[in-house]
PASEBA-1860 file (N, C-alpha, C; in nm, 3 decimals):
! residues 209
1> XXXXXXXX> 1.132/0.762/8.872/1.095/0.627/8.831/1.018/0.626/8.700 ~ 0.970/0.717/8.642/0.905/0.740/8.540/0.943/0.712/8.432 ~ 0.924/0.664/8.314/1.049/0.572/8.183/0.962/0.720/8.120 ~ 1.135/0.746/8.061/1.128/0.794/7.983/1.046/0.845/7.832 ~ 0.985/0.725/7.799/0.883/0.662/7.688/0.856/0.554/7.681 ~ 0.753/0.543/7.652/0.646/0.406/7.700/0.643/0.328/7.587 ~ 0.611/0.142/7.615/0.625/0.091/7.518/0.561/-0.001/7.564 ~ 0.563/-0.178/7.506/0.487/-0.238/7.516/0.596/-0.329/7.593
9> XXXXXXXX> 0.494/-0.393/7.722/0.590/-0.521/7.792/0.563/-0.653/7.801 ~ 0.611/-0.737/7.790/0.505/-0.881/7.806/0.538/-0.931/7.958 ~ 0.469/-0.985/8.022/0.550/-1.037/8.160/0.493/-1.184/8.170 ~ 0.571/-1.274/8.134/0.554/-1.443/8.173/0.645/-1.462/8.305 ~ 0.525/-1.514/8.436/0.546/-1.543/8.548/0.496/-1.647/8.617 ~ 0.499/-1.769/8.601/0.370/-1.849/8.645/0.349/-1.816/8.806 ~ 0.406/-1.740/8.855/0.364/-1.700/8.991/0.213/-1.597/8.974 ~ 0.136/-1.616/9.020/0.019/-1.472/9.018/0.040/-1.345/9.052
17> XXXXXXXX> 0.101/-1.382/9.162/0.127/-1.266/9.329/0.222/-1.179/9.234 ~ 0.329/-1.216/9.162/0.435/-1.137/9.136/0.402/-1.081/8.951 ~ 0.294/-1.206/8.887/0.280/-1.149/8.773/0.134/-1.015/8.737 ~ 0.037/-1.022/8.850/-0.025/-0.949/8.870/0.031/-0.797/8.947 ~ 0.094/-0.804/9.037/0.215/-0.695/9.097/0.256/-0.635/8.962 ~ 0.345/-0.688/8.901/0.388/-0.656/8.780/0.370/-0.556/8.690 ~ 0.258/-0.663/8.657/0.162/-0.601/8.494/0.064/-0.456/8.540 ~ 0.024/-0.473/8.702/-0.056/-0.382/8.728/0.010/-0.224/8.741
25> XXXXXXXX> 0.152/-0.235/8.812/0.273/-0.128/8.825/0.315/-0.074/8.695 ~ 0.327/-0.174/8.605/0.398/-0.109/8.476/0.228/-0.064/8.371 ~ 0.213/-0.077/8.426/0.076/-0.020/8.306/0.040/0.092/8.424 ~ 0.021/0.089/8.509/-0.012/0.293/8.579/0.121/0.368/8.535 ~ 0.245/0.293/8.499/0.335/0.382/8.433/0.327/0.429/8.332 ~ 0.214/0.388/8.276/0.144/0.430/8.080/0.245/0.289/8.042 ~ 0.296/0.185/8.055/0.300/0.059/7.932/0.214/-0.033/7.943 ~ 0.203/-0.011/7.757/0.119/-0.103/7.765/0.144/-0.275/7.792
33> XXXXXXXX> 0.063/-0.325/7.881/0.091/-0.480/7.911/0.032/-0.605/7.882 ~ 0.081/-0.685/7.882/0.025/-0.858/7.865/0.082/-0.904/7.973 ~ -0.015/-1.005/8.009/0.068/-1.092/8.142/0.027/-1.243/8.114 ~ 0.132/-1.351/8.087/0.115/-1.467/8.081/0.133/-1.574/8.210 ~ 0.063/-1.656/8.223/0.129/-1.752/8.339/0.219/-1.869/8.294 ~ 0.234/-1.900/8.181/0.321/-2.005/8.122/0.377/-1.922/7.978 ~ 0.493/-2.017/7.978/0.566/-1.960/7.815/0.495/-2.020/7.696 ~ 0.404/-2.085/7.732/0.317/-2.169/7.561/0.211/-2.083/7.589
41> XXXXXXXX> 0.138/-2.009/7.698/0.009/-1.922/7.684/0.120/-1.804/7.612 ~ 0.207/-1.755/7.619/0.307/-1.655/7.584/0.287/-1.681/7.430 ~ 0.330/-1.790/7.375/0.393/-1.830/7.243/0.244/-1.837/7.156 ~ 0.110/-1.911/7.206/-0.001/-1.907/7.158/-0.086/-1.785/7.132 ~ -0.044/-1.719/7.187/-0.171/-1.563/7.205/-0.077/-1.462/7.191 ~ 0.043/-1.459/7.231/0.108/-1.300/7.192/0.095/-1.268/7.061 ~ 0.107/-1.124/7.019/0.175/-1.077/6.867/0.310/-0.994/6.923 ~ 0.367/-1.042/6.789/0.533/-0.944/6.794/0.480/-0.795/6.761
49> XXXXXXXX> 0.495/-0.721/6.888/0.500/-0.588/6.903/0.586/-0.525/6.868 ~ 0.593/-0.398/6.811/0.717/-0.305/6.830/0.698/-0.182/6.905 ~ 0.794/-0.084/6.984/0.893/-0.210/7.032/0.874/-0.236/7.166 ~ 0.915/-0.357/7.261/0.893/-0.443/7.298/0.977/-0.469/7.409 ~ 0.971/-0.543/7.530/1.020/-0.558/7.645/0.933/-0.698/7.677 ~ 1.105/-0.839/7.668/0.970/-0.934/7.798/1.036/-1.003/7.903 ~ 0.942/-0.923/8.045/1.029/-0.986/8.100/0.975/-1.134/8.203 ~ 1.086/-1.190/8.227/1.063/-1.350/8.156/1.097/-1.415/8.323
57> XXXXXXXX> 1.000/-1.456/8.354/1.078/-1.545/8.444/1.147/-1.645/8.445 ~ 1.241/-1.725/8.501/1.376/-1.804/8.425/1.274/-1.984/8.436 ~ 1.241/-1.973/8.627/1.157/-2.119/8.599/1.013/-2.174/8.630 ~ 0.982/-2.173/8.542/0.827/-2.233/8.533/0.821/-2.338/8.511 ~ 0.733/-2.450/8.511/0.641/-2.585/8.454/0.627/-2.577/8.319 ~ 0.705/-2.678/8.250/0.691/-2.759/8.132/0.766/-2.667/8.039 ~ 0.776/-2.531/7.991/0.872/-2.472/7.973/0.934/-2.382/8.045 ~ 1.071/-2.350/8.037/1.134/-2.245/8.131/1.152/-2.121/8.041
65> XXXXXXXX> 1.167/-2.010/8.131/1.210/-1.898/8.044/1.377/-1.917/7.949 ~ 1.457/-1.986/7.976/1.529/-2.009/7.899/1.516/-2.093/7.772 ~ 1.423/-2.210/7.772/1.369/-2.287/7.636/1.289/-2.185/7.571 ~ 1.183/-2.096/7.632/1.173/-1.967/7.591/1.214/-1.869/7.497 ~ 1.322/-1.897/7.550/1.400/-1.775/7.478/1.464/-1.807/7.373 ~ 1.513/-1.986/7.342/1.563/-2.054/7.252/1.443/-2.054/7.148 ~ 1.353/-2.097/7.192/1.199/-2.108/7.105/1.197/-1.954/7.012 ~ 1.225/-1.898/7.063/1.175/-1.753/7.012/1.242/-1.736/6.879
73> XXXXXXXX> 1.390/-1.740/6.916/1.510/-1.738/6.808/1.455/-1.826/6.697 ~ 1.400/-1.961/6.738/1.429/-2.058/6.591/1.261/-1.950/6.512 ~ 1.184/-1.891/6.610/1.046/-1.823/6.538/1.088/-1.683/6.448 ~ 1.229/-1.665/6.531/1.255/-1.531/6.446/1.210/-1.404/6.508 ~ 1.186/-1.437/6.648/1.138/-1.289/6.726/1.240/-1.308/6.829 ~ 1.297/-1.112/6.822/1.437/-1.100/6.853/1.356/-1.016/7.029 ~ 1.288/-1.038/7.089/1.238/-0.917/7.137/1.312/-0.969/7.272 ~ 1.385/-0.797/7.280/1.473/-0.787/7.456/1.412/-0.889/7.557
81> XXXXXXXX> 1.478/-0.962/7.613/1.455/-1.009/7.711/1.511/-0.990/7.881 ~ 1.382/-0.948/7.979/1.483/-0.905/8.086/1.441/-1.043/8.191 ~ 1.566/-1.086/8.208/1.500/-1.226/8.304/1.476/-1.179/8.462 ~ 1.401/-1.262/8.476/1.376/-1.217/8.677/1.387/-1.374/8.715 ~ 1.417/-1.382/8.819/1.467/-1.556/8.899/1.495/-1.499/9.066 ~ 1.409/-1.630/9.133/1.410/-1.664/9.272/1.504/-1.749/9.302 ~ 1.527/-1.836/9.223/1.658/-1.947/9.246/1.705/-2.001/9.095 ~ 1.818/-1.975/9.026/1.840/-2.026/8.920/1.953/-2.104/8.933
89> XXXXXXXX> 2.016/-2.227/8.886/2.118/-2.320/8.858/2.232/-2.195/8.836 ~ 2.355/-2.273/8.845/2.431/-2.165/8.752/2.456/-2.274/8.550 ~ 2.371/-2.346/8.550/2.401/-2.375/8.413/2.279/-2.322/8.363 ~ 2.167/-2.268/8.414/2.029/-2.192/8.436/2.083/-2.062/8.368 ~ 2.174/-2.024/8.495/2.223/-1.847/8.409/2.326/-1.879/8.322 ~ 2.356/-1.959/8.318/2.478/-1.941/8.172/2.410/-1.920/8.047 ~ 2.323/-2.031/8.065/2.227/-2.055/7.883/2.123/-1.922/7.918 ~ 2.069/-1.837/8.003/2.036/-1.741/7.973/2.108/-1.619/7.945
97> XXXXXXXX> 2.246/-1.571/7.983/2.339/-1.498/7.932/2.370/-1.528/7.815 ~ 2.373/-1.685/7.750/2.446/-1.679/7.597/2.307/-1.624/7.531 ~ 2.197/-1.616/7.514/2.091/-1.596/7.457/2.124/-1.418/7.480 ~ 2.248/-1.339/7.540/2.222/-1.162/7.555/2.075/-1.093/7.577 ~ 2.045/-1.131/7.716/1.938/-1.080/7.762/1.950/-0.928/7.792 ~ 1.888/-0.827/7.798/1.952/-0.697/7.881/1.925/-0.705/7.996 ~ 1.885/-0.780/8.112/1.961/-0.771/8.191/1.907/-0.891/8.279 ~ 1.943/-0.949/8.404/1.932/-1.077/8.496/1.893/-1.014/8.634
105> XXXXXXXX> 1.731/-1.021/8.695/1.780/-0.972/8.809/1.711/-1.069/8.908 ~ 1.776/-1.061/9.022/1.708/-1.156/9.123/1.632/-1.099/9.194 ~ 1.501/-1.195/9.251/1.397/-1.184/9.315/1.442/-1.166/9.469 ~ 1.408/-1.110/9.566/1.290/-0.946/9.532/1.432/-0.851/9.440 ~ 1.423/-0.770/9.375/1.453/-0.673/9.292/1.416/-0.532/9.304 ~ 1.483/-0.456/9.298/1.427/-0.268/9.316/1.349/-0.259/9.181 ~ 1.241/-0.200/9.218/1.130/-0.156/9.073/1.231/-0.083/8.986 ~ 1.288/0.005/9.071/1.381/0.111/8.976/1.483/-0.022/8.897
113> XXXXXXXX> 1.543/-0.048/8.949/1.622/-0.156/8.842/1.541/-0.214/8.691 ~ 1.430/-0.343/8.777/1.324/-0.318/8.625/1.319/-0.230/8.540 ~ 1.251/-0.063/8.584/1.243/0.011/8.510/1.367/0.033/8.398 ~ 1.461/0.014/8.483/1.599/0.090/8.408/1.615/-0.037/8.291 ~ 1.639/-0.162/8.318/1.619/-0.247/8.230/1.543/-0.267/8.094 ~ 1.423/-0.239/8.106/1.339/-0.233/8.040/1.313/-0.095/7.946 ~ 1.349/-0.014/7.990/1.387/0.118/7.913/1.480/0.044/7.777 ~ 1.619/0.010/7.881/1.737/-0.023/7.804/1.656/-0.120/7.650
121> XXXXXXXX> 1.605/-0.208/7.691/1.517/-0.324/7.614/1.497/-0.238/7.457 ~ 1.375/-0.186/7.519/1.271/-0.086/7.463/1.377/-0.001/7.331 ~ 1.478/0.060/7.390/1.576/0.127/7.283/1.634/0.038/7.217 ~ 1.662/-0.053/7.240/1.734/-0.210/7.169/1.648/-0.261/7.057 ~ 1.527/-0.255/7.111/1.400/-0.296/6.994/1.371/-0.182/6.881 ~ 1.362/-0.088/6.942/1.368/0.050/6.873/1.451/0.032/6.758 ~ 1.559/0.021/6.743/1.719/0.001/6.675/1.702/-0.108/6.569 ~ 1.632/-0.243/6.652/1.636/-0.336/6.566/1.517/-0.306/6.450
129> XXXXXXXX> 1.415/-0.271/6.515/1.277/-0.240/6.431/1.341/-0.213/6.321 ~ 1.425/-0.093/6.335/1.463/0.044/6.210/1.573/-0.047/6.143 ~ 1.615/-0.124/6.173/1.751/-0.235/6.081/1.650/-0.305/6.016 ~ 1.552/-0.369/6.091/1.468/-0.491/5.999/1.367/-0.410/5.894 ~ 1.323/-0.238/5.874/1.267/-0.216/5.804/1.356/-0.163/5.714 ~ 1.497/-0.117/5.721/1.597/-0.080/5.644/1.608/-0.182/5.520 ~ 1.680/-0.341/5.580/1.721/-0.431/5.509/1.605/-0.482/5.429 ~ 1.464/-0.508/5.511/1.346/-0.497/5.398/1.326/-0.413/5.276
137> XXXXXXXX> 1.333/-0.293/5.312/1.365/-0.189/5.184/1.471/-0.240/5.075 ~ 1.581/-0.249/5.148/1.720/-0.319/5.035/1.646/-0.422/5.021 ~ 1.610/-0.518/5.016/1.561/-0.647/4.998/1.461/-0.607/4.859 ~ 1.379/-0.539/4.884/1.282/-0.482/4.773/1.342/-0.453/4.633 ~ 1.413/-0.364/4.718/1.503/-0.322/4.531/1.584/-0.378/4.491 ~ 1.662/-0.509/4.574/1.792/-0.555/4.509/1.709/-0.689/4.432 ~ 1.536/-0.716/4.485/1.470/-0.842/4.394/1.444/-0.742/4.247 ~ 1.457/-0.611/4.183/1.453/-0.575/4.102/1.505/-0.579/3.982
145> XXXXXXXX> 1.676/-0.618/4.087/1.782/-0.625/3.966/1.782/-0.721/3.888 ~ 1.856/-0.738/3.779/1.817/-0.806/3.665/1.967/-0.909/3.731 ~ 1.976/-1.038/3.646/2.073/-1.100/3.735/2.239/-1.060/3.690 ~ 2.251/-0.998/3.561/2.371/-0.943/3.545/2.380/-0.776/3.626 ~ 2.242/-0.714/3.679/2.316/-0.608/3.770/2.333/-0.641/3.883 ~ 2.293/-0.756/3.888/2.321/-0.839/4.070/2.517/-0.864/4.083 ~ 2.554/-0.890/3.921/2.713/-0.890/3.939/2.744/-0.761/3.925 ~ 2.661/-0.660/3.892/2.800/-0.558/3.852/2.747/-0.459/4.011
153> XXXXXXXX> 2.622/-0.509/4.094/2.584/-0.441/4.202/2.753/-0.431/4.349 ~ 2.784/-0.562/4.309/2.914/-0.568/4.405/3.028/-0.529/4.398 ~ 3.021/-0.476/4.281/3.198/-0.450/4.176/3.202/-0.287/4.196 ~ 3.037/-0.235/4.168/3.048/-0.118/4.198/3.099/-0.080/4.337 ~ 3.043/-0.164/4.440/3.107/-0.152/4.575/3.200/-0.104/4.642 ~ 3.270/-0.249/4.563/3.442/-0.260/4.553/3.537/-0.120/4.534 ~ 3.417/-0.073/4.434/3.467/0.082/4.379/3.564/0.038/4.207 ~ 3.500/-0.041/4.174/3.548/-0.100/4.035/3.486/0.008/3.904
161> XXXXXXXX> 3.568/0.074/3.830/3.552/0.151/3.751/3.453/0.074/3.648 ~ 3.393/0.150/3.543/3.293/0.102/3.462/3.388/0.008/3.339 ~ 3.531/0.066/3.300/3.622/-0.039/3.240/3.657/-0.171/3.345 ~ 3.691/-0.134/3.481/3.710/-0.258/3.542/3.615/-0.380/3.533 ~ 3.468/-0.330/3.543/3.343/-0.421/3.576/3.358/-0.485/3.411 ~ 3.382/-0.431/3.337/3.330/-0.456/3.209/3.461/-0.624/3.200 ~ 3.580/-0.585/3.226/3.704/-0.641/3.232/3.634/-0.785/3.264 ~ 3.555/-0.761/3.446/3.524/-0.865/3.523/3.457/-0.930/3.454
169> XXXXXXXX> 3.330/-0.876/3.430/3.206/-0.991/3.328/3.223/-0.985/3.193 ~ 3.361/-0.946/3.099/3.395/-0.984/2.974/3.261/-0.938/2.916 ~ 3.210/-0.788/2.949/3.103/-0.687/2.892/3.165/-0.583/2.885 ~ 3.123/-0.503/2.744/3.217/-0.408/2.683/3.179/-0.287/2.811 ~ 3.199/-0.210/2.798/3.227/-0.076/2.853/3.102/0.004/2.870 ~ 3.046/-0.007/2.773/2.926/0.089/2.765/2.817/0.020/2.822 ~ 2.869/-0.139/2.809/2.767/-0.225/2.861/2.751/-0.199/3.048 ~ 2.842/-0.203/3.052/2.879/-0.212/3.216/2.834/-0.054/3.279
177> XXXXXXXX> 2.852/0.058/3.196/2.778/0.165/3.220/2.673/0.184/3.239 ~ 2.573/0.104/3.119/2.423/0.084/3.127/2.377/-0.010/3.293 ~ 2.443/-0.099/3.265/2.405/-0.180/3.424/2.420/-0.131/3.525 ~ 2.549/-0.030/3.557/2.604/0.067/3.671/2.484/0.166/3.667 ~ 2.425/0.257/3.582/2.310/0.333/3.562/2.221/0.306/3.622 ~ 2.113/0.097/3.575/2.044/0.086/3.592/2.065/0.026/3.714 ~ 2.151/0.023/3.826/2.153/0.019/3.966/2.118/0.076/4.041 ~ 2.168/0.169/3.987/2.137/0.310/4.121/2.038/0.327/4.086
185> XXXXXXXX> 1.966/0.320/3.983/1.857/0.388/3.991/1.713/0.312/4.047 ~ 1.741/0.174/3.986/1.621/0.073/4.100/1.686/0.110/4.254 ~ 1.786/0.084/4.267/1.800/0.139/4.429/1.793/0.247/4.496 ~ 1.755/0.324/4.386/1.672/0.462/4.452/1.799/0.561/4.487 ~ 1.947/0.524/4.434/2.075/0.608/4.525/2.094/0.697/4.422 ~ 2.099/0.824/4.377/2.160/0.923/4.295/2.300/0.862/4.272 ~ 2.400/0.837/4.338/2.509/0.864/4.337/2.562/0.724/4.408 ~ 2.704/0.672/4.339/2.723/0.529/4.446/2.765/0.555/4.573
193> XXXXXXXX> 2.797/0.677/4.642/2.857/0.705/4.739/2.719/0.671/4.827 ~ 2.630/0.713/4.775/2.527/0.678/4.831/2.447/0.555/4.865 ~ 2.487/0.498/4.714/2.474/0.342/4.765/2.554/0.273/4.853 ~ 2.734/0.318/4.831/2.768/0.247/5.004/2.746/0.297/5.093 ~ 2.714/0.411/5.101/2.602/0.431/5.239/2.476/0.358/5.286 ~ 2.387/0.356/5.132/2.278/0.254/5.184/2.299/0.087/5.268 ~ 2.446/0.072/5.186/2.469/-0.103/5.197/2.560/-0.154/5.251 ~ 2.656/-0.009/5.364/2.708/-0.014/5.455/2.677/-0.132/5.582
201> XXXXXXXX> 2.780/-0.231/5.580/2.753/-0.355/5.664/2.664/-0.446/5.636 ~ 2.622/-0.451/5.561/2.533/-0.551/5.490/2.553/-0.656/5.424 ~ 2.536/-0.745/5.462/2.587/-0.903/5.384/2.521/-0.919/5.250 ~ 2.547/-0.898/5.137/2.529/-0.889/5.018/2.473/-1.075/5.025 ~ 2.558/-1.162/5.039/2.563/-1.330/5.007/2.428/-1.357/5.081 ~ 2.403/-1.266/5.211/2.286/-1.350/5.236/2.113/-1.296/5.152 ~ 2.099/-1.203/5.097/2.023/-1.152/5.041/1.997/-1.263/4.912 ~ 2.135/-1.308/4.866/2.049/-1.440/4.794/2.116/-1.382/4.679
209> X> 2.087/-1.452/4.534/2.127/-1.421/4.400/1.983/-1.416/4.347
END
């Protein structure tokens, strides 16, 4: 029953009995815990941890763990959610499945299940952490470029020769060399192979001009 590696969990339950049970079990497991009784004491006092596990009960008073979980998205905190429920609607679990929780379990529940859940979470956050400090990095160096290496940043991509790029933005040759140069090198890549490695799957359009 022991997780693998320990992380941080939040547990919103407005029950006591089950949110004190909880918080008290998973912290002698070494995680560290918060325990809320409503989703606005949740939303007022938490910080976004990394990385992170919350697991959410589906219905409480005045918000539910599913408005919850909608709330979170428009704040921009992606953090795993594992739902727990005593009685849910089935239009209850639908809108919590479209939100991709890792996992739904019903009350009473095997600890071992939790555990296994919440592991799963924990590596999910892990993953995202390392994407959101990746694309921050790209984000850094691509505000460097000047706005004509912002066009020749995509052409190189493409795999557009230094005559092709030049062709594209009606810039001579040597010009388009100098800009191809001064790419890689604010982006920190030796080599462009390296830059489509860096910028592998990456939405160029949303980073902005």
């Amino acid at each position: 029953m022991n997780p693998s590696h320990c992380g941080h969990v939040y547990v919103v339950d407005d029950n006591p009995d089950i949110r004190f049970y909880l918080t008290d079990l998973l912290r002698q497991m070494g995680y560290s815990i918060e325990g809320y009784d409503s989703a606005q004491a949740f939303l007022q006092n938490s910080f976004d941890i990394f990385p992170a596990v919350l697991v959410l009960d589906v219905r409480m008073p005045n918000m539910s763990g599913v408005e919850l979980q909608d709330k979170m998205k428009t704040l921009g905190r992606y953090t795993p959610i594992v739902f727990i429920s005593g009685e849910s609607q089935s239009e209850e679990i639908i809108r919590a499945m479209k939100g991709q929780p890792i996992e739904f379990l019903w009350k009473p529940f095997q600890i071992q299940d939790l555990i296994d859940a919440i592991e799963r979470g924990l590596a999910v956050d892990s993953l995202n952490r390392q994407s959101f400090i990746q694309k921050n990095e790209i984000r850094r160096k691509w505000v460097s470029l000047s706005s004509r290496e912002r066009e020749v940043f995509p052409l190189m991509l493409e795999g557009h020769t230094n005559k092709g790029i030049a062709e594209r933005l009606d810039i001579l040759p040597d010009t388009a060399k100098k800009h191809r140069a001064n790419v890689l090198q604010k982006m920190e890549t030796p080599h462009l192979s390296d830059l489509m490695a860096l910028c592998k799957g990456l939405d160029l359009k949303a980073m902005g001009s």
